[in-house]
PDB file of N, CA, C and O in Angstrom:
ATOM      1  N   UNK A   1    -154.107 211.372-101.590  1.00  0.00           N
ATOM      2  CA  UNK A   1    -154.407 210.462-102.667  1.00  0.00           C
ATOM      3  C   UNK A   1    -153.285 209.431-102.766  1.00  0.00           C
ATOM      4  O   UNK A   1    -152.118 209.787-102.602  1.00  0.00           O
ATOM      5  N   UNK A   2    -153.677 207.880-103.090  1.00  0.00           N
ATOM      6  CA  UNK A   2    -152.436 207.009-103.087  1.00  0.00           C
ATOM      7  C   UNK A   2    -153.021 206.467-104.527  1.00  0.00           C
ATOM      8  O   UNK A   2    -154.151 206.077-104.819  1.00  0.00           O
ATOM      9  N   UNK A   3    -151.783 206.595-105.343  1.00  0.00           N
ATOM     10  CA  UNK A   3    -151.858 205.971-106.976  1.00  0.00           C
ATOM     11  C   UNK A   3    -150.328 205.028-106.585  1.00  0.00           C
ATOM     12  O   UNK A   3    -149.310 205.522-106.098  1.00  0.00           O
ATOM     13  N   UNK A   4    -150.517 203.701-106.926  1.00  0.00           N
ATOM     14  CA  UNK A   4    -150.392 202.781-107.084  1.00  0.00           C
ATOM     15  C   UNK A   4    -149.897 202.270-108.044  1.00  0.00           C
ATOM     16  O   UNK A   4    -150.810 202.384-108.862  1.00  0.00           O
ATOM     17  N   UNK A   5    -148.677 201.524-108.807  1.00  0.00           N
ATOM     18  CA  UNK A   5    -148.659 201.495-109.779  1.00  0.00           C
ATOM     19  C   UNK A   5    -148.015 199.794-110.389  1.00  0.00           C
ATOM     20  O   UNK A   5    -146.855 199.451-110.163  1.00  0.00           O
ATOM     21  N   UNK A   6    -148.893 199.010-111.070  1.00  0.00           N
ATOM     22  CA  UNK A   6    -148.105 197.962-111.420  1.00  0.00           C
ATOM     23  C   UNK A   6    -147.874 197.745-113.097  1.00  0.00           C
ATOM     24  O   UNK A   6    -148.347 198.355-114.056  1.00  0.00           O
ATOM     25  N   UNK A   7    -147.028 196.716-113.020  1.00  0.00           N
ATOM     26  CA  UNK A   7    -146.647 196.165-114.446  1.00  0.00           C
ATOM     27  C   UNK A   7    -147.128 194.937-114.714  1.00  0.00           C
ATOM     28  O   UNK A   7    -146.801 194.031-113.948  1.00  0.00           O
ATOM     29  N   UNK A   8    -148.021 194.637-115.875  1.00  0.00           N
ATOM     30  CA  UNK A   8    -148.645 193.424-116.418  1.00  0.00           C
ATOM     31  C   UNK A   8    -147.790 192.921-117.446  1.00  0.00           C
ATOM     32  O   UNK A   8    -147.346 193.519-118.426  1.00  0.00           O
ATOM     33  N   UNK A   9    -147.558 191.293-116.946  1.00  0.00           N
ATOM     34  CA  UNK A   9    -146.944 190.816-117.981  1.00  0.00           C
ATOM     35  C   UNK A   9    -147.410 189.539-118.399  1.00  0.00           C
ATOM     36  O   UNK A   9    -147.014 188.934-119.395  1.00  0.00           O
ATOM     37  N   UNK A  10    -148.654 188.989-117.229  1.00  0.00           N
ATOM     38  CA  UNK A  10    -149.547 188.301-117.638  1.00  0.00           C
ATOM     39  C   UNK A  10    -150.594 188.092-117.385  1.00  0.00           C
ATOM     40  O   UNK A  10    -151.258 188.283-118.403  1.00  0.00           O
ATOM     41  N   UNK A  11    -151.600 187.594-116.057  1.00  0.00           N
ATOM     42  CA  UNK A  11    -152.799 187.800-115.835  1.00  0.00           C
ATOM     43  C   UNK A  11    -153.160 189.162-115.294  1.00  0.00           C
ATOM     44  O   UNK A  11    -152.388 189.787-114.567  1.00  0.00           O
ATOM     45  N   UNK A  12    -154.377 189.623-115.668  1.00  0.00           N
ATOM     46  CA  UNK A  12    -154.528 190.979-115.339  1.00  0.00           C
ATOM     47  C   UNK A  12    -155.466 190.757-114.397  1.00  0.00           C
ATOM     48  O   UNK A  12    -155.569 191.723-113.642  1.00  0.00           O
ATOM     49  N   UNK A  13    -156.421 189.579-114.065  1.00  0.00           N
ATOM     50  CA  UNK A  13    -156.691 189.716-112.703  1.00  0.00           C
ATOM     51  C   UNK A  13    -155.796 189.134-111.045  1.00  0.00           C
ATOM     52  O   UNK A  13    -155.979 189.415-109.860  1.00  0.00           O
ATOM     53  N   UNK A  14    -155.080 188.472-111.578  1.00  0.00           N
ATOM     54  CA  UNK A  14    -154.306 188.631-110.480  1.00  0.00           C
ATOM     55  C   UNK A  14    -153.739 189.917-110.218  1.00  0.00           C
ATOM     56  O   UNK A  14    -153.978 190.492-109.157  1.00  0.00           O
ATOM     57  N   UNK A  15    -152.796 190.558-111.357  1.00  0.00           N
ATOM     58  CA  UNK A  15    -152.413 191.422-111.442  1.00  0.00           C
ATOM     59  C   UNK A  15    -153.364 192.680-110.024  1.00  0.00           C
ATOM     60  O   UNK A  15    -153.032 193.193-108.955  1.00  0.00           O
ATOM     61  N   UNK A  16    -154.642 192.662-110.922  1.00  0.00           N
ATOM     62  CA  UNK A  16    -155.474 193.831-109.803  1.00  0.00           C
ATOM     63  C   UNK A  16    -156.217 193.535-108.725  1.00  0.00           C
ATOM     64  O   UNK A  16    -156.923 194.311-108.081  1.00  0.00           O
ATOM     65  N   UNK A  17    -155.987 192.059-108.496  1.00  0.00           N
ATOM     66  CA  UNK A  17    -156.613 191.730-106.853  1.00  0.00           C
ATOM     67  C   UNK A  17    -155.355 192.120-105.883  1.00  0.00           C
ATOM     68  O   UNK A  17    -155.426 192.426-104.692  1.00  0.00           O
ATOM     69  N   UNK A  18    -154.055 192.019-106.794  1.00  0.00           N
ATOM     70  CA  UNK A  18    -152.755 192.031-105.636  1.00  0.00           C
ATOM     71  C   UNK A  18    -153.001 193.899-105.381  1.00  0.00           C
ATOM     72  O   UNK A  18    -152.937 194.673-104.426  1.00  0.00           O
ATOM     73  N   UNK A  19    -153.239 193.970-106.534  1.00  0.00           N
ATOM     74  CA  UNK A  19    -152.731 195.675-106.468  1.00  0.00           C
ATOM     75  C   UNK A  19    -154.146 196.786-105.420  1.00  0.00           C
ATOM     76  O   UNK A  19    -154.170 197.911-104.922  1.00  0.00           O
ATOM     77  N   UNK A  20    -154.944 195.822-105.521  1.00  0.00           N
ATOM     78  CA  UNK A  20    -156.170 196.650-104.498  1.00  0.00           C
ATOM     79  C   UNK A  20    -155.602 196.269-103.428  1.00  0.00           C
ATOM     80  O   UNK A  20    -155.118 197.039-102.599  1.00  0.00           O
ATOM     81  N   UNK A  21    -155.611 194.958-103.347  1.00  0.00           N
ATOM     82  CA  UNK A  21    -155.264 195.024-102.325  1.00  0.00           C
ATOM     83  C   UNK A  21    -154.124 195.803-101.184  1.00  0.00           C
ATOM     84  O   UNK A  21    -154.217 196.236-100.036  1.00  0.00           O
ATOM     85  N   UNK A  22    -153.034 195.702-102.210  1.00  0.00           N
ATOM     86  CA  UNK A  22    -151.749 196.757-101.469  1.00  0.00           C
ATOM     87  C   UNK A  22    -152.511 198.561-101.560  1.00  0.00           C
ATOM     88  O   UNK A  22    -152.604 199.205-100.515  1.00  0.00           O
ATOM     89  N   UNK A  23    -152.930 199.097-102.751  1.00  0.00           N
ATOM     90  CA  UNK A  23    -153.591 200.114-102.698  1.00  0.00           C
ATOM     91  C   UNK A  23    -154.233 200.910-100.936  1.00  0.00           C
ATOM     92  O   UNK A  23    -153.938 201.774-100.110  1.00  0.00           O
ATOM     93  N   UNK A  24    -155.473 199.620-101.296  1.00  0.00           N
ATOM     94  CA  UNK A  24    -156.620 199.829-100.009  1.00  0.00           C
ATOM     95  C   UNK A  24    -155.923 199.525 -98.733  1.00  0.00           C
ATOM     96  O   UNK A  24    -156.483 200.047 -97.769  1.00  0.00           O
ATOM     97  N   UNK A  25    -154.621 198.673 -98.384  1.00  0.00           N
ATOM     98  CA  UNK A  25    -154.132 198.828 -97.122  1.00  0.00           C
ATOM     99  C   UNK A  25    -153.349 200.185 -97.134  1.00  0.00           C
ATOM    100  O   UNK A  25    -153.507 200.734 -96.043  1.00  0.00           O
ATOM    101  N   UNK A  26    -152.178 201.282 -98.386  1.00  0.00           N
ATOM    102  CA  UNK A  26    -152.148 202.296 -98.372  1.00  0.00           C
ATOM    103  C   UNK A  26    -152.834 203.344 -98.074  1.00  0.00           C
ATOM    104  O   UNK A  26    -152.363 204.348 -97.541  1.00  0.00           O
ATOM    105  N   UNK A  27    -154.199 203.152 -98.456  1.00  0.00           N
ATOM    106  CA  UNK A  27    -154.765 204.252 -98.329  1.00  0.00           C
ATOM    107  C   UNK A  27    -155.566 204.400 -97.260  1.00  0.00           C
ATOM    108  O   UNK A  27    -156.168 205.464 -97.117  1.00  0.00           O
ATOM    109  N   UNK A  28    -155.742 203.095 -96.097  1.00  0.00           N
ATOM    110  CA  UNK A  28    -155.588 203.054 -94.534  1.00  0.00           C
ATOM    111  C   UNK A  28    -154.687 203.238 -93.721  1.00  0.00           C
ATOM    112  O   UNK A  28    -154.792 203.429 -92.509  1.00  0.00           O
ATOM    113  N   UNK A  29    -153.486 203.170 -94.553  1.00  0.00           N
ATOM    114  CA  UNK A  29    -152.058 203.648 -93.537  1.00  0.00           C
ATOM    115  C   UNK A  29    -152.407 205.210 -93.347  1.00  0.00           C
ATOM    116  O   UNK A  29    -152.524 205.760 -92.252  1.00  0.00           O
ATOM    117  N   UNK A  30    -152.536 205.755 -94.456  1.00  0.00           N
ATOM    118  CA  UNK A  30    -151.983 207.287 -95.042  1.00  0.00           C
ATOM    119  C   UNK A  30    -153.461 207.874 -94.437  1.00  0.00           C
ATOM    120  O   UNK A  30    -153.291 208.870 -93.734  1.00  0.00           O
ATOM    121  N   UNK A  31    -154.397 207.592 -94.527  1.00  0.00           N
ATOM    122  CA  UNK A  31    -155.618 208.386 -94.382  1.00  0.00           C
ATOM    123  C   UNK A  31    -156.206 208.721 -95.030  1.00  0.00           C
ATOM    124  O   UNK A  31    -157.301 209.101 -94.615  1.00  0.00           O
ATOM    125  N   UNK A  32    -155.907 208.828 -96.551  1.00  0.00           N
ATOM    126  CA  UNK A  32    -155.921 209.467 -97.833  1.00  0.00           C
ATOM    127  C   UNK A  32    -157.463 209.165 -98.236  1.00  0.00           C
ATOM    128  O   UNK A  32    -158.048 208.237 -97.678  1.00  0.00           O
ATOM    129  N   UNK A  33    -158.145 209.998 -99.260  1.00  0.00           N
ATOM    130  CA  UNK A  33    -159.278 209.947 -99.195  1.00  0.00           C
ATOM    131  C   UNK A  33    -159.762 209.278-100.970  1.00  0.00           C
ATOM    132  O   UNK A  33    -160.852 208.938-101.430  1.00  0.00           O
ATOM    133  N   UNK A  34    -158.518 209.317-101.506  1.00  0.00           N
ATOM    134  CA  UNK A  34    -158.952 208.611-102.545  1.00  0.00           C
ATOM    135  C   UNK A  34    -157.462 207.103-103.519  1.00  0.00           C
ATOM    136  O   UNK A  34    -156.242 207.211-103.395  1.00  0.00           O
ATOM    137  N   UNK A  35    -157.757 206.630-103.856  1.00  0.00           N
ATOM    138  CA  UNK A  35    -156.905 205.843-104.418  1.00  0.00           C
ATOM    139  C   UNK A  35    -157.046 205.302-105.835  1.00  0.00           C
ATOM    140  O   UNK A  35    -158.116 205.010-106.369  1.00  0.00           O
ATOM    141  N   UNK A  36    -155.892 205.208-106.353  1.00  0.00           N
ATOM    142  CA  UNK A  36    -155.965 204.784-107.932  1.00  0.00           C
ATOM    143  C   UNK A  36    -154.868 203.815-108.611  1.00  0.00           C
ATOM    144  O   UNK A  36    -153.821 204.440-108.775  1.00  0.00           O
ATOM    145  N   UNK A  37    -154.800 202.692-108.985  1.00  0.00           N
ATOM    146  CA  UNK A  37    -154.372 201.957-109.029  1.00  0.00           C
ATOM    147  C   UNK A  37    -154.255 201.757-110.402  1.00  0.00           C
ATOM    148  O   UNK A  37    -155.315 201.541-110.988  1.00  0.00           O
ATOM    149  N   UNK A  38    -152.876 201.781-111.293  1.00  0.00           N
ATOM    150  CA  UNK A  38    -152.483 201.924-112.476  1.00  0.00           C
ATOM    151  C   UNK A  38    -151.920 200.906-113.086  1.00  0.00           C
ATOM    152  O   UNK A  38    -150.919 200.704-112.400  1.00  0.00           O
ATOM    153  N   UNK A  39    -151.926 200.102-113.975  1.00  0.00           N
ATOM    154  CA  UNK A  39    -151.643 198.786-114.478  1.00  0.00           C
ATOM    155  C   UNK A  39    -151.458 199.111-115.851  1.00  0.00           C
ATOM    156  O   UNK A  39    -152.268 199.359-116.744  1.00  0.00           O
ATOM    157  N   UNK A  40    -149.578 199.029-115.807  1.00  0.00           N
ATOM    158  CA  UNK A  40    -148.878 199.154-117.203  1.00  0.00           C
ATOM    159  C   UNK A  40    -148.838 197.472-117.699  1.00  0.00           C
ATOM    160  O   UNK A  40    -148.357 196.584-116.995  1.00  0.00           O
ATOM    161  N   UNK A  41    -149.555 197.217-119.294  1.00  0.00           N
ATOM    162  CA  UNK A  41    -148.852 196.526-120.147  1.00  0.00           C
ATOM    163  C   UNK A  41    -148.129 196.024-120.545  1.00  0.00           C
ATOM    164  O   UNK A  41    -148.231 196.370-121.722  1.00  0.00           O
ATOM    165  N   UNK A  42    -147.253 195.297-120.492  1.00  0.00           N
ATOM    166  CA  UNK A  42    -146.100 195.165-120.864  1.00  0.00           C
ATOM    167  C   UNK A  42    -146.126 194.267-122.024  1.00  0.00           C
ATOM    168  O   UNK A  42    -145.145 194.402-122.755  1.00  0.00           O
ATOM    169  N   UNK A  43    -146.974 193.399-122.385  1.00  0.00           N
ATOM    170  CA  UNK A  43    -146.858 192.617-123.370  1.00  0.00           C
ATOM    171  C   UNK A  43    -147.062 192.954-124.556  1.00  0.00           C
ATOM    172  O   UNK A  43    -148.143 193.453-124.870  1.00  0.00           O
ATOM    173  N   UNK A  44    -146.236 192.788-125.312  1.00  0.00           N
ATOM    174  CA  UNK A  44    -145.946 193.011-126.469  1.00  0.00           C
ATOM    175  C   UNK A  44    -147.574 193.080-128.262  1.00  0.00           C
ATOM    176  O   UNK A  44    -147.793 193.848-129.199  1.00  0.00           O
ATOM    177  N   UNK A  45    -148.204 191.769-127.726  1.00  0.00           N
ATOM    178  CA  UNK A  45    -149.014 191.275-128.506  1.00  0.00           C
ATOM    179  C   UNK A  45    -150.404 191.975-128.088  1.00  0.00           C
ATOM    180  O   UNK A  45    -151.415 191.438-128.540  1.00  0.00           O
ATOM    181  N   UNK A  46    -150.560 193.055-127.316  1.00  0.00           N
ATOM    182  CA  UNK A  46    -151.776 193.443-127.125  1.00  0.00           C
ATOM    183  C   UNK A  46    -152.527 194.713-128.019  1.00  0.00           C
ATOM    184  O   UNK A  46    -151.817 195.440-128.714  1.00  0.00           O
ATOM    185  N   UNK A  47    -153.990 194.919-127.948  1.00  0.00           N
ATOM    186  CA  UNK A  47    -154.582 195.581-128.915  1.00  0.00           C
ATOM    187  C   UNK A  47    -154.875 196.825-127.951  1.00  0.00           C
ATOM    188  O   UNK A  47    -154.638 196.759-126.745  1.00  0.00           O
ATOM    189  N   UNK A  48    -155.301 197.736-128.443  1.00  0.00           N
ATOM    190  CA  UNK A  48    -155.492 199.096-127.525  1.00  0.00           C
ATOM    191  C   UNK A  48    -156.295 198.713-126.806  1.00  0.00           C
ATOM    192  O   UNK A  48    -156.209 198.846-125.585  1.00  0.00           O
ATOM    193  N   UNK A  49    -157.393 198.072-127.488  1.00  0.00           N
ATOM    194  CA  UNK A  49    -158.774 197.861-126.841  1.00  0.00           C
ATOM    195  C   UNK A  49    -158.591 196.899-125.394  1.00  0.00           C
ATOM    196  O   UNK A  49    -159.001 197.348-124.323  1.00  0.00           O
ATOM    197  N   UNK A  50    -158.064 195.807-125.463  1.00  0.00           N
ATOM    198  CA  UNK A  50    -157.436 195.218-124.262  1.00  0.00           C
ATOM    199  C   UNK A  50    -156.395 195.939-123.134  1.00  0.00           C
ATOM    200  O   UNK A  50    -156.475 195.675-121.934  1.00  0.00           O
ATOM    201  N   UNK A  51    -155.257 197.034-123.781  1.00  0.00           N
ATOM    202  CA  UNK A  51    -154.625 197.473-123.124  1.00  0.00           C
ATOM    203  C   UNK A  51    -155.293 198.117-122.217  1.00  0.00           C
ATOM    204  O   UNK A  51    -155.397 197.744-121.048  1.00  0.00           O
ATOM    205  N   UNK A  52    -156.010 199.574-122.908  1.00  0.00           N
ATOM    206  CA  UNK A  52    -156.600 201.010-122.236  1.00  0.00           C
ATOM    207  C   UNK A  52    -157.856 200.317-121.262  1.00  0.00           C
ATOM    208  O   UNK A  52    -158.613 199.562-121.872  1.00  0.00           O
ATOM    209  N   UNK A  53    -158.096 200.505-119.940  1.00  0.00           N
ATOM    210  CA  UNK A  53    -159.448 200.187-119.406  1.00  0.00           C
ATOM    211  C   UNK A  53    -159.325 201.361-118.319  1.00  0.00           C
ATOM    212  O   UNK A  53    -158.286 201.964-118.048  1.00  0.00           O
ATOM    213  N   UNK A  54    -160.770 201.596-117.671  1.00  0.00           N
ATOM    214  CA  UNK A  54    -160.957 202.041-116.652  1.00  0.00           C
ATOM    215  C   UNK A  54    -161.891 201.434-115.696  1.00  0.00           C
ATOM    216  O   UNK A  54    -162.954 200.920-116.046  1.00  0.00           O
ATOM    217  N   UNK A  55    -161.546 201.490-114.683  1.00  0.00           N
ATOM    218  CA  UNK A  55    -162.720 200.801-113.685  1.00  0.00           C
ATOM    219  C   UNK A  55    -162.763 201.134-112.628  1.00  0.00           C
ATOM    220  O   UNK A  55    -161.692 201.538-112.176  1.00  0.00           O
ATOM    221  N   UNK A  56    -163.921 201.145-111.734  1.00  0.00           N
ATOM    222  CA  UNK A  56    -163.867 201.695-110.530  1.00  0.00           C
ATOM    223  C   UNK A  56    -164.495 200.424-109.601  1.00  0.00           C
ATOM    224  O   UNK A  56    -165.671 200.060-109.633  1.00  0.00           O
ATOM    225  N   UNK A  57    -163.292 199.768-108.666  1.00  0.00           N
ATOM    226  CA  UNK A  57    -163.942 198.693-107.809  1.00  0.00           C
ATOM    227  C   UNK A  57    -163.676 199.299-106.521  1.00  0.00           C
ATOM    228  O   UNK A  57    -163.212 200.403-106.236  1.00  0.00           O
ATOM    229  N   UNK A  58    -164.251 197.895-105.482  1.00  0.00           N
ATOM    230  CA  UNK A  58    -164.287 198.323-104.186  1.00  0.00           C
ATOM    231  C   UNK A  58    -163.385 197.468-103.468  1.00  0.00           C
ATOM    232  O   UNK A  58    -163.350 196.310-103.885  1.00  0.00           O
ATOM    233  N   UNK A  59    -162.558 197.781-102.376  1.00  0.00           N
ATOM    234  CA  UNK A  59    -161.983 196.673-101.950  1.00  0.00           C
ATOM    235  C   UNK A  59    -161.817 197.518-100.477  1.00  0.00           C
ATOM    236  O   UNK A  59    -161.490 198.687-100.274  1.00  0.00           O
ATOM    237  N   UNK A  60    -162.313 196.028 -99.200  1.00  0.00           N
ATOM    238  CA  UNK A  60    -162.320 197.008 -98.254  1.00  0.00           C
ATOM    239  C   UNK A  60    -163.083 197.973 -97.695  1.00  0.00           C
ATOM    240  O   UNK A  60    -162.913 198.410 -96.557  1.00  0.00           O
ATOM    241  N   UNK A  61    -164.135 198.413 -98.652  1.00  0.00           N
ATOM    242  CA  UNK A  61    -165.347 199.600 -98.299  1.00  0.00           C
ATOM    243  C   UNK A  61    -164.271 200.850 -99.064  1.00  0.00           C
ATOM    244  O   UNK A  61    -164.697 202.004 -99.103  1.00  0.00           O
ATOM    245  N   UNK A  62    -163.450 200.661 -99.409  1.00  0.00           N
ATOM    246  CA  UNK A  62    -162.762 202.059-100.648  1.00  0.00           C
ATOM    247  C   UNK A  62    -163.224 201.580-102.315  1.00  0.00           C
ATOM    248  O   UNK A  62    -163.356 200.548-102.974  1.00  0.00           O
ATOM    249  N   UNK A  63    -163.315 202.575-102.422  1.00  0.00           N
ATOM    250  CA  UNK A  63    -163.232 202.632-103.770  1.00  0.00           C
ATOM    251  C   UNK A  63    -162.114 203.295-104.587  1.00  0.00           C
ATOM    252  O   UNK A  63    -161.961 204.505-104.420  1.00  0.00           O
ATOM    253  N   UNK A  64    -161.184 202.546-105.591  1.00  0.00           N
ATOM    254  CA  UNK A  64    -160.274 202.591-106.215  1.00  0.00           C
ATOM    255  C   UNK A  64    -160.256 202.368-107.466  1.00  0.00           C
ATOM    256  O   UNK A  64    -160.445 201.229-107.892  1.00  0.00           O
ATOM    257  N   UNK A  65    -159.964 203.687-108.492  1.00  0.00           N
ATOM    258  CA  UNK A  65    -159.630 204.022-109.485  1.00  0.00           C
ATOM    259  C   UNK A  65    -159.154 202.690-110.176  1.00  0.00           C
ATOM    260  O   UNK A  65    -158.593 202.014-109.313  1.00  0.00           O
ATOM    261  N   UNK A  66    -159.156 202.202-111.097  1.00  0.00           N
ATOM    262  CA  UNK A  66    -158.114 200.977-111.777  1.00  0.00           C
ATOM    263  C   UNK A  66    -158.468 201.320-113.367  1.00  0.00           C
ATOM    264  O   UNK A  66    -159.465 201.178-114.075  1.00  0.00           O
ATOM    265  N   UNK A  67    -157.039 201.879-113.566  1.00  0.00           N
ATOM    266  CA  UNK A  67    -156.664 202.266-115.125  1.00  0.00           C
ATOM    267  C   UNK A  67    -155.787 201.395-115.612  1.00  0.00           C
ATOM    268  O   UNK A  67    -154.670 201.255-115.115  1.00  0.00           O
ATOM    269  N   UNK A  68    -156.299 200.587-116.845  1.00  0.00           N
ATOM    270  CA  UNK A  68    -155.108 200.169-117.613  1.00  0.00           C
ATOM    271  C   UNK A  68    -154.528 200.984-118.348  1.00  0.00           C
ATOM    272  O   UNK A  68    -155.306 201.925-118.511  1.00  0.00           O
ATOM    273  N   UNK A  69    -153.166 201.233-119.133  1.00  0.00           N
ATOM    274  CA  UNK A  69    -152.420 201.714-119.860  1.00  0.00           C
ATOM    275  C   UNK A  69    -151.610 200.482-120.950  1.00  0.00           C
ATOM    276  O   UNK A  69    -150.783 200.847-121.786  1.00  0.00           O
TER     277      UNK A  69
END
């Protein structure tokens, strides 16, 4: 399993196109059969509801976990 982990401090889709992307080339290095990609908050002014997400995209033909916190 490769979990992944970044820090948001401003766009959150850049933020998770960079991070699949590094993810899904990990989890072709390693062999690994699943991946999850974690995206900490950092900004100060946010509501839970914006912070907390879950999602499951594809990048590559993998599919990868993407949790906000």
């Amino acid at each position: 399993m490769v979990i992944e982990l970044k820090n948001r401090s401003q766009y959150t889709d850049k933020v998770i196109q960079k991070g699949l992307i590094q993810t899904s080339k990990y989890i072709g290095q390693s062999g690994a059969t699943e991946g999850h990609l974690v995206i900490f908050d950092r900004r100060k002014t946010v509501s839970w509801e914006e912070e907390i997400f879950h999602q499951s995209l594809v990048q590559d033909g993998k599919t990868i976990m993407v949790w906000g916190m």
